[in-house]
N, C-alpha and C positions, 0 to 999 in steps of 0.2 A: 337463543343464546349462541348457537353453534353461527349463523350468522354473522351477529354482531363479532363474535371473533374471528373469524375471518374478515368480514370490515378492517377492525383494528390491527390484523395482521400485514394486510395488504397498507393502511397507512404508512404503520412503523417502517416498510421497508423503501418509502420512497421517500429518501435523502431531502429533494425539493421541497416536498408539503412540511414535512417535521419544522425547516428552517423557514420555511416563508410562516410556519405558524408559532413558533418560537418566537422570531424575529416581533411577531403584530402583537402576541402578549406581553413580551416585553415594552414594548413601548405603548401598551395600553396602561399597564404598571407604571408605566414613568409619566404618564397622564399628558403621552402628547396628541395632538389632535388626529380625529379620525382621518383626513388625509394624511398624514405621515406614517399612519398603522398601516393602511393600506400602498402606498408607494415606498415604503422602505422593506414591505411584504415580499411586492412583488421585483423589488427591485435586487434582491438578495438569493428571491430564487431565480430569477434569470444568470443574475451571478452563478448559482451553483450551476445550472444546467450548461451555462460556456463552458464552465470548468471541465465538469464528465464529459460535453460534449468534446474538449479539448482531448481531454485522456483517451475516450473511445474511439478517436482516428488515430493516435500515437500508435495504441497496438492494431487496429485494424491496416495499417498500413505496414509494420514493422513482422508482425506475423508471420505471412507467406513468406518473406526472407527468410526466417529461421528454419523454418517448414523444407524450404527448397533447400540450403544448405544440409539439415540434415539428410534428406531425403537424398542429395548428389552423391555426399559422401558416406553413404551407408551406415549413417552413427544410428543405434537402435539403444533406447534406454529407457529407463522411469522420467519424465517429462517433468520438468522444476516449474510450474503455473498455477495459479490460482483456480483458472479454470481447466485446470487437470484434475486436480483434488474436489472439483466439485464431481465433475464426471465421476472418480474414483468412489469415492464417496456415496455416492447415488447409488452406484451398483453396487456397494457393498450392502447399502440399508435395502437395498428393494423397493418391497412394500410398505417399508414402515418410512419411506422417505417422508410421508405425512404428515409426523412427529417432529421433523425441524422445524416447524412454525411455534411450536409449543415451547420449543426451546428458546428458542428468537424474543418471544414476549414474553415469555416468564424472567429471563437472559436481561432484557431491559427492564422490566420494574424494579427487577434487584438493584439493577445497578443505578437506578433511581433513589429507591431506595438507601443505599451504602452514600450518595452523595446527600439525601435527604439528613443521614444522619451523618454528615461530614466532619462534625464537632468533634467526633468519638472514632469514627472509622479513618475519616483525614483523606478521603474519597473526595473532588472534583469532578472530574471528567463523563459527562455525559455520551455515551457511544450511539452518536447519529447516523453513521457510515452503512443505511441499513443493506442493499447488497453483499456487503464484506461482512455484515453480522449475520445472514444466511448462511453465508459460506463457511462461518465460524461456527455457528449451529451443527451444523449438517457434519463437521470434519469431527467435531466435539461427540456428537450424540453418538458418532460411531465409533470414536476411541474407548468410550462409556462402556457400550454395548457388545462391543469385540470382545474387552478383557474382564468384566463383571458380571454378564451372562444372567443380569438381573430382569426381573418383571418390568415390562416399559414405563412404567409409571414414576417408579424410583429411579429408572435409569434417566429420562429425561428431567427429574430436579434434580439431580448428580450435575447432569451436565450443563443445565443453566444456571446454576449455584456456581461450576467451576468458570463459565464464561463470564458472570459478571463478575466474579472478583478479579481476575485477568484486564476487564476491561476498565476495572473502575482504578484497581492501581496502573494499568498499563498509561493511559488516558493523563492519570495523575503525573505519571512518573516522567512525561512528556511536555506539562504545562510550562516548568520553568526555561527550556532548553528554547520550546517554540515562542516563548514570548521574546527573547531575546534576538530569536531569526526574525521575528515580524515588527521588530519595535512595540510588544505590547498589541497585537494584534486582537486579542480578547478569544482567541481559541485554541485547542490543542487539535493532537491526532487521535482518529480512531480506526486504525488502519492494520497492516498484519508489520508494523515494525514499528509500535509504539516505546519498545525495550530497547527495540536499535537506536531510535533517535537520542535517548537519554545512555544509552551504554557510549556513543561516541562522542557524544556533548562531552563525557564526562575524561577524555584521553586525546582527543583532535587537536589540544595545545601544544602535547609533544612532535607534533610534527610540522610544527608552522609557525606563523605569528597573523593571530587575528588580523592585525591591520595590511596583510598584506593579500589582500580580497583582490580574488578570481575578475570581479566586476570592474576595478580599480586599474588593473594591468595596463600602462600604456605603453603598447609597443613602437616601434620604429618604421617610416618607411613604409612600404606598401602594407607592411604587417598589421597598420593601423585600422587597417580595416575590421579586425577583430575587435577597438575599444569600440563597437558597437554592434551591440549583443543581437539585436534582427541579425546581421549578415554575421555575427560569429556561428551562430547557431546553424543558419543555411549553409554555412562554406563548411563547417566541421562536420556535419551530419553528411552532407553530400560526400565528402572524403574519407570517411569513417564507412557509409553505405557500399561504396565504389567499391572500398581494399575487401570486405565483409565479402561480397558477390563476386568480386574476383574469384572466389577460393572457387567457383562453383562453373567457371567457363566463359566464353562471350557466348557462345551460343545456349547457355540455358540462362544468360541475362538477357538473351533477347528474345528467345520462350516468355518470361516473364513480362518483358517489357510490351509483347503482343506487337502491333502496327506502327508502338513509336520507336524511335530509335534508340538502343538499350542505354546510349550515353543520357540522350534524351531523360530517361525514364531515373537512371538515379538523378539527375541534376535535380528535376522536379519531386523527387522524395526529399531531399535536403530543403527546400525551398516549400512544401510541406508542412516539414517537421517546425522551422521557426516560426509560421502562420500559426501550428496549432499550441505554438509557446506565446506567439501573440495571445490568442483566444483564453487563452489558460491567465496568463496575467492580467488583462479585463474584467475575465470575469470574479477573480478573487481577490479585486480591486473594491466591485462593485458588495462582494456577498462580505467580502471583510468591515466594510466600512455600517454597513446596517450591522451587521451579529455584535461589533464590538458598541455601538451607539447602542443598538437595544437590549441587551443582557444587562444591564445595571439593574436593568427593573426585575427582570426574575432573577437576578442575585438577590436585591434587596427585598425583594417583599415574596418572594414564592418558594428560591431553595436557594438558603446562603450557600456563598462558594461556586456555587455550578459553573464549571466550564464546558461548551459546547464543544465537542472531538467531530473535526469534523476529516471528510477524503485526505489524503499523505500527500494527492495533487496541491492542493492547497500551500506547500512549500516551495515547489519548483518555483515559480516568478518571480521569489525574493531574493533568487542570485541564478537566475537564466545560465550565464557560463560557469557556473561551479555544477548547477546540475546536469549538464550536458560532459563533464570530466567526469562528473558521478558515473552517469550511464557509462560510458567510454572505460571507463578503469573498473567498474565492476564487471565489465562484460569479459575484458582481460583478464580478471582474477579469478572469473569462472571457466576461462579457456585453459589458464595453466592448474587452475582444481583438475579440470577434466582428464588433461595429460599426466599429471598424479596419477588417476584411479587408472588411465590405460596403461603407463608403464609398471604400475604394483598388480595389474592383473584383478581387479577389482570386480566381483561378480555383479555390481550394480554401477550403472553409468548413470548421470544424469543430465541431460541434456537441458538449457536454457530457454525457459519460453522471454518475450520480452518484457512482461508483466515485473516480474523477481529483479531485471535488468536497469529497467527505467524507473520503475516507480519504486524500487529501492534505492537503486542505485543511484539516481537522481535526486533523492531526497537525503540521504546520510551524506552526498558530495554538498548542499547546500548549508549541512551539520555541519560537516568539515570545515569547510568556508569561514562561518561564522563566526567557530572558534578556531581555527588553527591555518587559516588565509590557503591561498592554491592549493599547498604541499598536499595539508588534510584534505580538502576536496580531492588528491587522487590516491592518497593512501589508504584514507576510511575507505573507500568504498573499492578499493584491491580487497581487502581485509576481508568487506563483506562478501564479496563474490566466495572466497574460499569458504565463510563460516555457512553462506547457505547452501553450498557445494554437497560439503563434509556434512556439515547437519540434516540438511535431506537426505542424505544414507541413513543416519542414525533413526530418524523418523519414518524412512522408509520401513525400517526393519521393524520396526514394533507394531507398525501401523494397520497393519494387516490386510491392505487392500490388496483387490487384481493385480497381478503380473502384467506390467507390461505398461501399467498406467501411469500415475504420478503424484505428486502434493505439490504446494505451496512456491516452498523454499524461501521465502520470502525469513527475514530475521526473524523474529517472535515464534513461527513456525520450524525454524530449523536449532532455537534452541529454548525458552522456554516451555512448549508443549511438547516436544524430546526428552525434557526433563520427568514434565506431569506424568507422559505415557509412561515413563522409567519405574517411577513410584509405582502406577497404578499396576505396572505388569509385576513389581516385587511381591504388591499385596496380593494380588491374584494369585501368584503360583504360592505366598504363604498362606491361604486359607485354599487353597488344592483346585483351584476355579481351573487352570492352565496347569 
């Protein structure tokens, strides 16, 4: 038994097998032949995997930047990533870190479940993202465990009871916003900003006019080179890289840049960065066109309603320069958050991993976009830069991790589980737990 669940642990968390086996029963449900089960299989997980593999050079390349800049300028703080809060996280649980896989699959049948029973609960969204529901595990089982000080048993259904409700309305709360970004694309997100996408959907109009899309812009003159997105993304990114490393010297950009020449070295980061937005829009060309063809069959005949939640990458390629303003204006509104808590004297800093930057900020500028044309693509995601600024204070404080480490920061993180923890720490210290 103990086996077989780890087997199905280890499934659930690979993003790739879930949809390439999604993908082949739905379309065995919709009675198409065994070659289309099989090439629209494996055609959807090669999609998913350009995707990730697009996302995992984005911050593998954008990392060491942040790293080195803080590291020049002596900024010392609670670190705003994803893969901060896992670290923090870990060490908080120890040895019981063994316990978020319990969370993780109990976490998904629920939420199975709540869409199983969609008629009554009004749950869609299926949370396939399984990396990010580890992380969601593991950050959950310890807010659980911090402030309830309960026996492990009860603490881990506490905390996959609270994850999949999160996921199943988060998921939900996302479907209508992202079908409108994708034309109907057949999925939503299940990502750490599924509240963000539907919190800006629902205000982006005040600051724009839909039709007057980021993608759309025709400039004048040499400037034209922008109305296409390959070289807007390479010229922006290289310009954005250059000002970003300036702060930090020519000579520790040329530490960095090793043997090539530091001008060299950011030109080919910018140039990079839109190959790996190539890659990213291929591949969620190829996985969007199978998930939306094969999900009618497990709508219709396995779990009415289900929609597949799948990575927050999945939004970038549908407005390439709105989510490159995303990035760009969230990364600003977490520079003048930052100069806030320095000039108030703020006992917690929190410094920017790229994760919280791009793959939010990239994703709410494409929100923007959609409904509220350029403006919103740089105003939503100023916005958010300050809310996951502010709100990873607030979560810092409850959170109870190591000194020194970090969370998230990402939207859903810096305010609907700020909130949960809020609750959870009133009921604690009223039955005397804290």
């Amino acid at each position: 038994m103990s086996q077989f669940f780890r087997f199905l642990q280890r499934v659930l968390v690979e993003p790739t097998i879930i949809i390439g086996a999604l993908v082949a029963i739905g379309y065995m449900f919709d009675k198409k032949s065994s070659v289309k089960v099989i090439t629209g299989a494996i055609s959807a997980m090669v999609g998913l995997e350009m995707l990730l593999f697009g996302g995992t050079q984005f911050i593998n390349t954008f990392r060491p930047i942040v790293t080195a800049v803080s590291e020049v300028h002596g900024i010392q703080g609670f670190l705003m990533d994803p893969y901060s809060m896992r670290a923090s996280t870990q060490v908080a649980l120890g040895e019981h870190i063994g316990f978020v896989g319990y969370v993780f699959v109990l976490a998904f049948f629920i939420n199975l479940g709540l869409v199983f029973l969609g008629k009554y609960t009004k749950a869609k969204g299926i949370f396939l993202t399984g990396n990010t529901g580890v992380a969601h595990s593991q950050a959950i089982l310890w807010l659980v465990a911090f402030w309830f000080k309960m026996p492990w048993l009860p603490t881990i259904i506490v905390s996959a009871v609270l994850l999949a409700i999160y996921w199943a309305i988060g998921t939900t709360l996302a479907i209508k916003p992202v079908a409108k970004i994708t034309n109907n694309g057949g999925f939503t997100i299940g990502h750490n900003q599924t509240f963000g996408i539907w919190f800006f959907s629902k205000f982006a109009h005040k600051f724009g006019k839909p039709e007057d899309d980021a993608e759309n812009l025709k400039l004048p003159g040499i400037l034209s080179i922008f109305n296409h997105n390959v070289t807007a993304v390479a010229v922006i990114m290289t310009i954005f890289t250059g000002g970003f490393l300036l702060s930090i010297g020519i000579d520790n950009m040329q530490k960095m840049a090793g043997n090539q020449h530091w001008a060299l070295y950011v030109f080919n980061i910018g140039i990079r960065f839109s190959m790996f937005m190539v890659i990213l829009l291929t591949g969620v060309r190829m996985m969007v066109g199978e998930i939306s063809a094969s999900f009618k069959g497990i709508q219709e005949k396995l779990i009415p309603g289900a929609v597949p939640a799948i990575d927050v990458a999945a939004l970038l390629p549908f407005s390439p320069n709105a989510a490159t303003l995303g990035f760009i204006f969230c990364t600003l509104g977490t520079i003048f958050s930052m100069a806030i808590l320095l000039i108030s004297g703020s006992p917690i800093l929190v410094l920017p991993g790229f994760v919280p930057l791009f793959f939010a900020g990239g994703p709410i500028g494409v929100v923007g976009n959609k409904f509220g044309g350029y403006k919103a693509a740089m105003i939503c995601p100023f916005i958010l830069g300050m809310i996951q600024s502010f709100g990873s204070i607030w979560a810092i404080k409850l959170s109870g991790i190591p000194d020194g480490m970090g969370w998230t920061g990402m939207f859903d993180f810096a305010t609907i589980w700020p909130a949960v923890t809020q609750i959870m720490a009133w009921i604690a210290k009223l039955l005397g737990i804290h």
